[in-house]
N, C-alpha and C positions, 0 to 999 in steps of 0.2 A: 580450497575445496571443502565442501560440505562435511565428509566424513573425517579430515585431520581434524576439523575442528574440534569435532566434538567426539573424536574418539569410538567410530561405529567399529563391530568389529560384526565380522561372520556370525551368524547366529544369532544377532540383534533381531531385535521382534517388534514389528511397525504397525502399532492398532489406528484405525484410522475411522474416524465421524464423518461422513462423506456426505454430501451434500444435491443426489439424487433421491427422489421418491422410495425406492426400496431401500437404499440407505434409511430414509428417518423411518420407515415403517419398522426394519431390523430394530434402530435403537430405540424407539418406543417400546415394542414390545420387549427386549430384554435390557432395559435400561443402562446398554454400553456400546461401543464401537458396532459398527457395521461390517466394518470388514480388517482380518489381520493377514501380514507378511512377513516372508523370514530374508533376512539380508543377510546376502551372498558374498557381499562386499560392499565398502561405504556409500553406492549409490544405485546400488542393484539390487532388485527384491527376487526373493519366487514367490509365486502367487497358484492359487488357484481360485481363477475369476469366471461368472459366467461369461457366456460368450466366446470363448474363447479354451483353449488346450493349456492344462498344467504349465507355466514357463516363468521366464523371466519379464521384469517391467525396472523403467526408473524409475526413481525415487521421486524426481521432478514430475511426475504422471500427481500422485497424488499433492504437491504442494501449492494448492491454489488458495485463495484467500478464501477463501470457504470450507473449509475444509478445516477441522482440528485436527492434529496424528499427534501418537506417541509412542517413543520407543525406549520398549524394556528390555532386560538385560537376565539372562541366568546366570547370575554370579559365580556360580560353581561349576560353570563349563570350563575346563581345560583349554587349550589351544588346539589341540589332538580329538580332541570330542567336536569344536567347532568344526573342525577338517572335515571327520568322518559326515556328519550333520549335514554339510555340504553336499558331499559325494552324493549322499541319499539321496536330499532334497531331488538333485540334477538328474538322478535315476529313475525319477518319476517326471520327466519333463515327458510330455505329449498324452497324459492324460488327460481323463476326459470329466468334466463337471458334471457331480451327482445334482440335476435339479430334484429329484424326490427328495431329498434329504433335508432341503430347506424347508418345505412345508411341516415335516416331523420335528423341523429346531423349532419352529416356534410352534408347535401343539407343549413340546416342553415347559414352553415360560406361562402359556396361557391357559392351559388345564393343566398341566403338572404332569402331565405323561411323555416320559424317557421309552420311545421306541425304541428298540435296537436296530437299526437299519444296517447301519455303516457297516460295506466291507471291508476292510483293510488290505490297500495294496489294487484297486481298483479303479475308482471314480472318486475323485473328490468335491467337499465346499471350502472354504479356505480354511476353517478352524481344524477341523480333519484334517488335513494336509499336513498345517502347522504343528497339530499333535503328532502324530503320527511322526514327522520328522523328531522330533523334542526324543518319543520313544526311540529311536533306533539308537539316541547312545542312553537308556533308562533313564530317559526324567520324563515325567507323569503330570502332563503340566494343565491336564485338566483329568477333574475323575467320572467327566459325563461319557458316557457312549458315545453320542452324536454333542460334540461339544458346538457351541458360539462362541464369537472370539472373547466375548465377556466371561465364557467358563473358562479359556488359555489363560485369563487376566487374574481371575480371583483367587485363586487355588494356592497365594501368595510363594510362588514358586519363582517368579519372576519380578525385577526392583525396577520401576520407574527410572528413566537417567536424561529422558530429553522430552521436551514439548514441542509442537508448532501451532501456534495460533493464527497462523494466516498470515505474517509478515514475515518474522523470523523462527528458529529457535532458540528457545530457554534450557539452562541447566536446573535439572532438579536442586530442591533444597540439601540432598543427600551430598550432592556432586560438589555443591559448592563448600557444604562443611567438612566433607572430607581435606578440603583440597589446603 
């Protein structure tokens, strides 16, 4: 199974370069993943995708050969923070996708202006979502308002631990010196 292998746990954070038109439009303009998710368990994400209500996806959804993902890790979740992280996440199952929200993440990257849009607890896009959850046990894992999944990324809150390149995955250099 995918997740003993490689040691996914709850709370694991799935950034993924995806391989539609709004995908590479996203990583153009902010020079990183398209789209992030938070695993629920070793092969189940929640998401907040257009199209569709706040929920769950597998992990095989995004693992095609075109497609790069990677997932990061907050080191200094507990076991009892990932629980609660959980709980949240699933408390927001059937919400509803903010589409205004994307056109103000990228006025962000390409004039430099940080709207305040986002409600919290409302409507989401997946960065949102993903913060948002990070916040309910206080980790800050982006310090934009209306973050993209490259603000969840950068904010060096979170440590690279796996890749997928379209055939398999790889262990970080981290994982393997550790080990």
């Amino acid at each position: 199974m995918v997740g003993e292998q490689m040691q996914i746990k709850p709370g694991d954070v799935l950034f993924v370069w995806g391989n539609g038109l709004i995908d590479h439009i996203i990583e153009e303009i902010t020079d990183g993943p398209s789209h992030v998710a938070l695993f629920v368990n070793d092969t189940t994400l929640c998401e907040a995708q257009s199209g569709r209500e706040v929920g769950e996806i597998d992990l095989s959804f995004y693992m095609s050969e075109n497609n790069y993902l990677e997932i990061w890790r907050d080191l200094s979740l507990t076991d009892d923070e990932r629980t609660k992280m959980i709980q949240f996440a699933k408390s927001k199952y059937g919400s509803k996708y903010d589409y205004v929200l994307i056109p103000l993440e990228l006025f962000h990257f390409e004039i430099s202006l940080n709207i305040d849009w986002y409600k919290e607890h409302q409507k989401y896009i997946c960065s949102t979502y993903i913060n948002e959850i990070g916040k309910s046990v206080n980790r800050k894992w982006s310090k934009v308002a209306n973050p993209a999944p490259i603000d969840d990324k950068n904010e060096n809150q979170l440590t690279k631990m796996f890749i997928w390149r379209g055939q398999s995955w790889e262990t970080t250099n981290l994982l393997t010196e550790s080990a």
